[in-house]
C-alpha positions as CSV (number, residue, x, y, z in Angstrom):
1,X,34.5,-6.3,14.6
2,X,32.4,-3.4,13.3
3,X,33.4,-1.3,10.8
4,X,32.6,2.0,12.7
5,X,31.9,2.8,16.0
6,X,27.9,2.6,16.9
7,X,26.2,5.7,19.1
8,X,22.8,4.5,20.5
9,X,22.3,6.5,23.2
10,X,20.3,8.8,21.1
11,X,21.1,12.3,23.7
12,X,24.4,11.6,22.2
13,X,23.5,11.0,18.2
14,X,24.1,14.0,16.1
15,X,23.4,14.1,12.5
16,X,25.4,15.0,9.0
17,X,23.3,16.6,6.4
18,X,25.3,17.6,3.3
19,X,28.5,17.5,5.2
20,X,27.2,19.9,8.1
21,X,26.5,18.6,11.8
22,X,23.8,19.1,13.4
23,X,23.9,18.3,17.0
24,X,20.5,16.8,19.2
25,X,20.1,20.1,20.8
26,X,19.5,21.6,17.3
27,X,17.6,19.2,16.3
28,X,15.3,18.5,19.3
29,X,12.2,20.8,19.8
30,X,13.0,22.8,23.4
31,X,10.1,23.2,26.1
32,X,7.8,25.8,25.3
33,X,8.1,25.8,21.7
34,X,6.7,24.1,18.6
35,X,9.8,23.5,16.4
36,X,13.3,23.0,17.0
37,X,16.1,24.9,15.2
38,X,16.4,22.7,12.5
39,X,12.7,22.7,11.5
40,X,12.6,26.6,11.8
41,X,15.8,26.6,9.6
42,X,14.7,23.7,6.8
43,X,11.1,25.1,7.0
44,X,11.8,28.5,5.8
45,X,14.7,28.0,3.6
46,X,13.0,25.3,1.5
47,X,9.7,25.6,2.3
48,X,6.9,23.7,5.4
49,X,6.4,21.1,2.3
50,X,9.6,20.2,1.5
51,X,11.5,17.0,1.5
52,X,14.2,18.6,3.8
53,X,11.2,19.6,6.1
54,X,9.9,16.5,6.6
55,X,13.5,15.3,7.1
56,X,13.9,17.9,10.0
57,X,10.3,16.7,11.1
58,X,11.6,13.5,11.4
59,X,14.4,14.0,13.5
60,X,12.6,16.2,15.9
61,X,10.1,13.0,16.1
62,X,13.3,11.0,16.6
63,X,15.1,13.6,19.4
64,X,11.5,13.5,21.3
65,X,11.1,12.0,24.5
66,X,8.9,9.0,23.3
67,X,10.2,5.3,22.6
68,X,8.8,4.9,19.5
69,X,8.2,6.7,15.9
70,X,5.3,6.7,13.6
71,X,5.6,4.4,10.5
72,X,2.8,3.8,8.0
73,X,2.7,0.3,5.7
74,X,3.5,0.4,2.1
75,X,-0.1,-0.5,1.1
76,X,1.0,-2.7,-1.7
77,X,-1.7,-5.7,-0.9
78,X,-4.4,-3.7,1.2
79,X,-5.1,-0.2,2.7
80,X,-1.7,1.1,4.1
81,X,-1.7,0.9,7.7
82,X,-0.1,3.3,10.9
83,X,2.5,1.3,13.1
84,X,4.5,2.6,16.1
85,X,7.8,0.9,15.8
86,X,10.8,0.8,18.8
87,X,13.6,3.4,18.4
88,X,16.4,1.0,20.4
89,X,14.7,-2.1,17.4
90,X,15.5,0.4,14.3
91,X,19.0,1.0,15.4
92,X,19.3,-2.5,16.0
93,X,18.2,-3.0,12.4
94,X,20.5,-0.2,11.7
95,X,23.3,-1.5,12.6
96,X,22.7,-5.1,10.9
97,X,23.2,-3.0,7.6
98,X,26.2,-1.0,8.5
99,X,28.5,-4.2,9.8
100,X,27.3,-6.3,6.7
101,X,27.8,-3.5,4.2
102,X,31.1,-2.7,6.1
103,X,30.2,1.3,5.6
104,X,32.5,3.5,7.4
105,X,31.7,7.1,9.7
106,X,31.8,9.9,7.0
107,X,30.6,7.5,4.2
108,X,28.1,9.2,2.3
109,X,23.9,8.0,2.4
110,X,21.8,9.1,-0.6
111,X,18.6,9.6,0.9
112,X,15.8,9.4,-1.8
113,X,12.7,7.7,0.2
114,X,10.1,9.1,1.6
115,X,10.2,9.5,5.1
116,X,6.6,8.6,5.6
117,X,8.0,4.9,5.0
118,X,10.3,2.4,7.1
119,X,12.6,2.7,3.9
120,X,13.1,6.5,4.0
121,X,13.6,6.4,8.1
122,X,16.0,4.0,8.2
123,X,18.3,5.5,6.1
124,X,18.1,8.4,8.3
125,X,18.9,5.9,11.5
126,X,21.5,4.6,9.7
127,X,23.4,7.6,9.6
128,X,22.4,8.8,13.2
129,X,24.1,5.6,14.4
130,X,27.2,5.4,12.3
131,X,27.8,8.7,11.5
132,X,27.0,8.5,7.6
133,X,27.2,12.0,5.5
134,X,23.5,12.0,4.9
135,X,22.4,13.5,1.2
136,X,19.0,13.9,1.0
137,X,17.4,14.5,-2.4
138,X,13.4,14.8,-2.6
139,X,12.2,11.5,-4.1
140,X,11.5,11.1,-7.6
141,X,12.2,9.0,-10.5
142,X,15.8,10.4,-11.3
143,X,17.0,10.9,-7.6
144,X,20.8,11.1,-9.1
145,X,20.2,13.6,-12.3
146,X,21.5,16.5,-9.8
147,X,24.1,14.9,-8.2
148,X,27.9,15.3,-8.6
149,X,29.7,12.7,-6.8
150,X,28.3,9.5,-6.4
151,X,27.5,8.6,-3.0
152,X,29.4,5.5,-0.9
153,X,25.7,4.1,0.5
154,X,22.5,4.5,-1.5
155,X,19.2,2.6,-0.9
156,X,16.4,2.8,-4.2
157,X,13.4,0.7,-5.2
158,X,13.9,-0.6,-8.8
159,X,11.9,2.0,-10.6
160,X,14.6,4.3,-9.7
161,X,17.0,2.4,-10.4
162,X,15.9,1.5,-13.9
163,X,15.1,5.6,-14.7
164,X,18.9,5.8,-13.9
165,X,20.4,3.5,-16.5
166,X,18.3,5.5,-19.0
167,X,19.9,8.2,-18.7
168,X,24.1,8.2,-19.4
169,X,25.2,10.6,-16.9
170,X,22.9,9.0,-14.2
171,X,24.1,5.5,-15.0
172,X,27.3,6.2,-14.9
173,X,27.0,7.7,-11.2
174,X,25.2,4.9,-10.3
175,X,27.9,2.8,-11.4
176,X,29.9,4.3,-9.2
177,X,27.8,3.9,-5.7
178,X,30.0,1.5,-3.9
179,X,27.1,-0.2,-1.9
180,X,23.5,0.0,-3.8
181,X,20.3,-1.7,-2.0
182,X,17.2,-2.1,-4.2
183,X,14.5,-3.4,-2.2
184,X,10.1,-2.5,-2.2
185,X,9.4,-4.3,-5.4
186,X,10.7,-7.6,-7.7
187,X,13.8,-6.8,-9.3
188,X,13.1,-9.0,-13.2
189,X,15.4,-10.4,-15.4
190,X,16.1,-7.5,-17.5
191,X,17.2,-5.5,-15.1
192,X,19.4,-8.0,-13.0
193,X,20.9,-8.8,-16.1
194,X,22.2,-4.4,-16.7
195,X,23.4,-4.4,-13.3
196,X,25.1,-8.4,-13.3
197,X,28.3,-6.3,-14.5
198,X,28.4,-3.1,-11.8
199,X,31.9,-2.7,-10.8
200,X,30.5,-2.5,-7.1
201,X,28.3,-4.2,-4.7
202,X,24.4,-4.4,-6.1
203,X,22.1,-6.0,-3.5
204,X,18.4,-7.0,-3.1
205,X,16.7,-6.4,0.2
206,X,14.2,-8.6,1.7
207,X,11.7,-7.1,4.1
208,X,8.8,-5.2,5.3
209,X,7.8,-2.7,7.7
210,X,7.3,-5.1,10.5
211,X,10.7,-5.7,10.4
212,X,11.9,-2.6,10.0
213,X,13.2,-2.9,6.9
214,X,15.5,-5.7,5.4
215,X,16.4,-9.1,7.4
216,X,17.9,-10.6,3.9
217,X,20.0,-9.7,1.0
218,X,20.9,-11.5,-2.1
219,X,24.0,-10.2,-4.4
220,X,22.6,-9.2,-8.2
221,X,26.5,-8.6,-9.3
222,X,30.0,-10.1,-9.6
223,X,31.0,-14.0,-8.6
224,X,28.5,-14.1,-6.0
225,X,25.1,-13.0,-7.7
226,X,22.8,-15.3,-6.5
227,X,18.3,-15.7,-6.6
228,X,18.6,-17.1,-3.0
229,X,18.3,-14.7,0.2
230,X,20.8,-14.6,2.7
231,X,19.7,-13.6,5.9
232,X,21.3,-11.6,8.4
233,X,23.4,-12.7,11.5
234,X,20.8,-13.7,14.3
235,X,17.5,-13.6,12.0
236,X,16.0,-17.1,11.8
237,X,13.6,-18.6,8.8
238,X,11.7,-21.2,8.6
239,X,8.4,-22.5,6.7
240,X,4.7,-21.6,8.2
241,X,2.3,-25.1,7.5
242,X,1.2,-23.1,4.5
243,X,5.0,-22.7,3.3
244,X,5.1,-19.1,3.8
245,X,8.4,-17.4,5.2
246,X,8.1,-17.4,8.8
247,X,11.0,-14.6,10.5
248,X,12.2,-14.8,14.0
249,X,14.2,-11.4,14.4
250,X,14.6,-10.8,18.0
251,X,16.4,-7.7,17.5
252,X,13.8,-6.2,15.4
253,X,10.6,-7.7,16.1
254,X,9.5,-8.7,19.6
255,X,7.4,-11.7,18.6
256,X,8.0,-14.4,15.4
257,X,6.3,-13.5,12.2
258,X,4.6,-14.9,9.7
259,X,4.5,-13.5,6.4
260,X,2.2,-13.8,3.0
261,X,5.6,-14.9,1.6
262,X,5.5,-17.9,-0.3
263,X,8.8,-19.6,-0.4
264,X,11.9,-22.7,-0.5
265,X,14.8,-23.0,0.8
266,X,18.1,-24.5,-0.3
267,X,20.7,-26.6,1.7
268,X,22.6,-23.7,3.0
269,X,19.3,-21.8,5.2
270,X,19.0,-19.3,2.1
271,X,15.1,-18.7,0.3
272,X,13.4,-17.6,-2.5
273,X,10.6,-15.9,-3.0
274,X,7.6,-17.7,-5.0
275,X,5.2,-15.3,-4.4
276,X,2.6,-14.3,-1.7
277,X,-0.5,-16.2,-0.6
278,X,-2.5,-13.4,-1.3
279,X,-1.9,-13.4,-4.7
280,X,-2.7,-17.2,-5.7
281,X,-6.0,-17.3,-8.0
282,X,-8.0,-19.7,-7.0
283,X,-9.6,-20.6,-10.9
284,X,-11.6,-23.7,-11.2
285,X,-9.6,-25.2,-8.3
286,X,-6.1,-25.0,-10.0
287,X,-4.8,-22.6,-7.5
288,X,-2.0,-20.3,-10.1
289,X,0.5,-17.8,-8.4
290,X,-0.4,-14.3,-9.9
291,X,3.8,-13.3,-10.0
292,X,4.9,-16.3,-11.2
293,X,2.1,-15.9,-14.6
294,X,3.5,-12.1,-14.5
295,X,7.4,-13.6,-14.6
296,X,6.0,-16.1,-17.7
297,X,5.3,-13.2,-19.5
298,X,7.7,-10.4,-19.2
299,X,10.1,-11.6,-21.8
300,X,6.7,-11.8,-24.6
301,X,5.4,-8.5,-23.9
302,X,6.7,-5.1,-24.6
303,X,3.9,-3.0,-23.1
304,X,3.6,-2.7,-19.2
305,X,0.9,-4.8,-17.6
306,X,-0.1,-6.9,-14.2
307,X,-1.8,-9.6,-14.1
308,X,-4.8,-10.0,-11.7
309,X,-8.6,-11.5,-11.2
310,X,-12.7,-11.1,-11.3
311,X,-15.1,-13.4,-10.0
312,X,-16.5,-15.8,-12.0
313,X,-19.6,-17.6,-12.2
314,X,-18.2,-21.3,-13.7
315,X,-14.2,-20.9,-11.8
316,X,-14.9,-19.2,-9.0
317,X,-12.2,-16.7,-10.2
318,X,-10.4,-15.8,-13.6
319,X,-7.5,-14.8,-14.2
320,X,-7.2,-10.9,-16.6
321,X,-4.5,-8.7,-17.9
322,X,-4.5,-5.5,-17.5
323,X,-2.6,-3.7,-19.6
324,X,-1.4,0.0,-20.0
325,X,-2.1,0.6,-23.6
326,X,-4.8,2.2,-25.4
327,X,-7.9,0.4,-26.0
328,X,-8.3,0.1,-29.7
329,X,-4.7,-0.6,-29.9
330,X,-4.5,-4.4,-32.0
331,X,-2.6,-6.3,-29.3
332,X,-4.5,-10.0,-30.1
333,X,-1.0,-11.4,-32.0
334,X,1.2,-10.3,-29.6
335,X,-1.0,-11.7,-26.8
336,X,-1.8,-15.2,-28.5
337,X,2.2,-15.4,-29.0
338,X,2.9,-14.7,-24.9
339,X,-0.1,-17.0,-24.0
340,X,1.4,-19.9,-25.8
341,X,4.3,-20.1,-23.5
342,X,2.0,-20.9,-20.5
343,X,0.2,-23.8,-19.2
344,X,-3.6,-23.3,-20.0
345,X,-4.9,-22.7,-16.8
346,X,-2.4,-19.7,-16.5
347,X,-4.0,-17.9,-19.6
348,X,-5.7,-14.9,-19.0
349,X,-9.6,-15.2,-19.9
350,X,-9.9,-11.4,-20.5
351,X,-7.8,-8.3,-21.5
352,X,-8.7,-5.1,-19.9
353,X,-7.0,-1.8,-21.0
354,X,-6.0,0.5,-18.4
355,X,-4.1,4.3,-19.0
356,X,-2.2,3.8,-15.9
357,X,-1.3,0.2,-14.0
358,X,-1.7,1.0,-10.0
359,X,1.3,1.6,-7.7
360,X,1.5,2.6,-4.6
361,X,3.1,5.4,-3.5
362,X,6.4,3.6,-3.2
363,X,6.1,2.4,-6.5
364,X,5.2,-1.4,-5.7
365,X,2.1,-2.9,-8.1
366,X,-0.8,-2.2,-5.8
367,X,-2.4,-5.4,-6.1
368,X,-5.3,-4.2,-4.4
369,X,-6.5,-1.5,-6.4
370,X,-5.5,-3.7,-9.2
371,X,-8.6,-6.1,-8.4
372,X,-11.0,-3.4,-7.7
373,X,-10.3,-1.7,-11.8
374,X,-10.0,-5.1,-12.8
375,X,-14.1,-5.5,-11.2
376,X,-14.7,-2.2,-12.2
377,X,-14.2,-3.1,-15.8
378,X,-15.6,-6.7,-16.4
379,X,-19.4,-5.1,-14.1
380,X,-19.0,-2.4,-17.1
381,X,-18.7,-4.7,-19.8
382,X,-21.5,-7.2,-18.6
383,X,-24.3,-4.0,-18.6
């Protein structure tokens, strides 16, 4: 049974923003004109660059007579790419969350995300569906320092949710959130380990633009914390040849898809995440999973870093650090200490110093860019 009553004809949806209700005529941009009420309103009380402008953009995009919505790609392993995604799939996806999270009409939805992003717009679909109290706060690194009542629903990636257990207040609201999903980036140890003992539900999301946002969660809290994905009712996993997650999600995704996901299973259909293909070294034919050096590491190195590769003449490829520090900074102890904890063929060959590791704009490592400085770096050093 679900635990509120769905609306998918979208003519019908209307929307709560901050406890006020906004109806699809409002919302929808008339004949004749270039903006509906709601974008004339948001646009000239906080401004035509404003989160809450591009949230009344959105929903003018959403109230259009087209069957689809523009979505770009995260850009975390290449150049981020423009998608049209189905309306009737995202509230499909929608409502996956809703009945597994068991959130109610009137429950309050922090939105945080940017709305260029699957992420961001299906929080918004989320509470067009189910009639969530949407609260949308322009994203940033402390999305609750200016809130005053923790909300029932709130969906972060882990940079914000580790800027909010910095800070007391913030933690203490987060705390509070009765249903938190962390997903666009690896949750580590550490901060699994601060949020094993939330009072309410913490989960990790599995799941990528393609398919319109999660398909899995695992629990990080309470007697059911887990490092194995569950996936929802109806999605179907399996291993690719090349034992990469492969996703049948009819609801969501018209055809089966194979991911970069490099993955096991246990007994009960659940997975975890190795790593992606498109992060394996290939160095001297010892193929080494870039994540799993990264996870070897974490524990033996204070300083922030990623760990990526350079062509080589003799392997082929090597593996390098790069690591946000400054470059005359003495970091060969503390280095020699972390590398004796992997096997040799994991060790990095070089260290390159960087002022700022590269994310993208969702705050994933960008793995990409990460390859190109890396280049960038060792060409320099070899004139």
């Amino acid at each position: 049974m679900n635990a509120t009553p769905f609306i998918t004809e979208i003519a019908r949806q209307s929307i709560l923003i901050d406890g006020k209700c906004y109806t699809a005529q409002e919302t929808q941009i008339p004949e004749g004109e270039s903006q509906s009420l709601l974008q004339k309103r948001f646009h000239a009380e906080y401004g035509a660059d404003s989160f809450q402008a591009s949230l009344a953009d959105f929903l003018a995009e959403w109230f259009d007579d087209s069957t689809t919505v523009l979505v770009h790609t995260s850009g975390s392993t290449g150049t981020p790419k423009p998608l049209r995604v189905e309306k009737q799939r995202m509230m499909q996806s929608a409502m996956l969350t809703v009945s597994f999270l068991g959130l109610k009409q009137g429950d309050t939805a922090l939105l945080c995300m940017p709305l260029k992003y699957i992420a961001g717009k299906m929080v918004v679909v989320r509470a067009l569906v189910a009639g969530l109290n949407l609260l949308p706060v322009t994203p940033c690194g402390h999305p609750l320092a200016e809130i005053n009542t923790a909300p029932e629903f709130a969906a972060m990636i882990p940079m914000q949710v580790y800027n909010s257990l910095q800070v007391p207040a913030e933690k203490e609201c987060l705390k509070q959130v009765r249903h938190l999903i962390i997903g666009g980036g690896a949750i580590d140890s550490t901060l699994a380990t601060e949020l094993a003992s939330f009072p309410h539900a913490v989960w990790s999301t599995y799941g990528m633009t393609e398919t319109l946002s999660h398909i899995a969660l695992r629990r990080l809290n309470g007697p059911d914390a887990s490092n194995w994905y569950t996936p929802f009712q109806g999605v179907k996993v399996s291993l690719s040849p090349e034992n990469t997650l492969t996703i049948e999600a009819p609801a969501v995704c018209a055809e089966e898809l194979t991911t970069n996901d490099i993955c096991e299973f246990n007994a009960q259909g659940q997975f975890h995440i190795l790593g992606r293909k498109d992060n394996t070294v290939n160095t001297g034919g010892v193929k080494v999973q870039i994540e799993q050096v990264e996870n070897a590491l974490k524990t033996a190195l204070p300083v922030p870093f990623m760990v990526t590769a350079v062509p080589d003449p003799k392997f082929g490829e090597c593996i390098v650090l790069l690591l946000e520090s400054e470059e005359n900074t003495d970091v060969s102890p503390l280095l020699a200490q972390a590398y004796d904890q992997l096997p040799t063929y994991w060790r990095p060959k070089q260290t390159f110093f960087v002022r700022h590791l590269p994310q993208t704009e969702t705050g994933k490592p960008d793995r990409a860019t990460a390859r190109k400085v890396a280049q960038e770096i060792a060409s320099a050093k070899k004139k």
